[in-house]
C-alpha angles and dihedrals in degrees: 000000000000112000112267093225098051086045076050088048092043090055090051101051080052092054092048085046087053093045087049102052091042089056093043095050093036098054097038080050091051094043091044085058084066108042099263085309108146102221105191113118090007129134130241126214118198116218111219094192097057093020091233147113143261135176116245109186131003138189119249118285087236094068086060088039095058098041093050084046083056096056094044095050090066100039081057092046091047096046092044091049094035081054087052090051097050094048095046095052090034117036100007092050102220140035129228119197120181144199102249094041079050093052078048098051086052100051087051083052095057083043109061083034083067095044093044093050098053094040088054089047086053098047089044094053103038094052090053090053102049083049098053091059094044093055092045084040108050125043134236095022124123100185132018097245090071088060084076094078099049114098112265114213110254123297094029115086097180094170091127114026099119089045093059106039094050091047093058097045089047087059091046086064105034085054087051096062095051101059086054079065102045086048090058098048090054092053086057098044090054078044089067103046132311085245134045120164122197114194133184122230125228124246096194103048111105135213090277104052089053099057122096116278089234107036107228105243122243122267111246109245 
């Protein structure tokens, strides 16, 4: 049987896979709305005559596109390693882990700890940025969720900005929290032993194949 902790880690590298397509499509959707404007930590001017909206600064559209590249770098690394895991129970017939692929796993952890921290302060900050100017900006909002049904100046289709934006900061998080876990299965797991094997055994082989090469001699009575 396949260890329960690395069917535990598996799930876990789907479920990162998962976070990190959901940011990287939320946030390109959101920035397609706005013709490839990077709207986090823009500013928003509201237009009395025509009652609509228009952005009126914007961050660089290398600040979404790091921090989809980011995303996308772990969905790639879980689905590759979720791939390797897959081979080696399935078609290879064991699995090997040892303690110095372990000691790896866990620098790539810190790693994208690192990555996804400062992505999802990014995303935080930058939402609540955007919004602050939306509330001082249109009238008769309360929150900025509401600015999604106000009518955005061509080309802009801002509908779901909010929604975006705080869907791909949500599975940031959410991602996040799931590489603590997987961190601290793979603790565990170096916790255990630096080695475990798992073999299958062979349905065809028969009595013969399993007996000693060089059959131990009998002991005179």
């Amino acid at each position: 049987l396949i260890p329960w902790l690395l069917l535990l880690e598996m799930g876990l590298y789907a479920s990162c896979f998962v976070c990190g397509i959901v940011t990287a499509a939320s946030l390109t959707i959101t920035q397609g709305s706005f013709s490839g404007l990077c709207i986090l930590y823009g500013t928003v001017n509201h237009n009395s005559s025509s009652d609509s909206l228009l952005v009126q600064t914007s961050s660089s559209p290398s600040l979404c596109y790091f921090v989809s590249a980011i995303s996308v770098c772990v969905a790639v690394f879980c689905f590759s390693i979720s791939l390797y895991w897959i081979y080696t129970c399935c078609l290879d017939g064991g699995v090997n882990r040892e303690r110095l692929w372990l000691n790896v796993t866990l620098v790539v952890c810190g790693v994208f700890l690192f990555f996804l921290l400062l992505t999802g302060c990014v995303l935080k900050r930058g939402r609540d940025s955007l919004c602050d100017s939306v509330l001082h900006a249109v009238p008769n909002i309360t929150s900025c969720e509401e600015a999604q049904s106000r009518t955005w100046i061509s080309p802009y289709t801002g509908t779901q900005f909010y929604t975006g934006l705080y869907n791909a900061g949500t599975a940031v998080w959410v991602n996040f929290f799931f590489w603590i876990l997987i961190g601290v299965l793979v603790v565990i797991q170096r916790g255990q032993g630096s080695e475990f094997r798992m073999t299958a055994a062979d349905p065809l082989a028969t009595p013969s194949e399993t007996e000693p090469f060089f059959p131990r001699q009998a002991r005179p009575q």
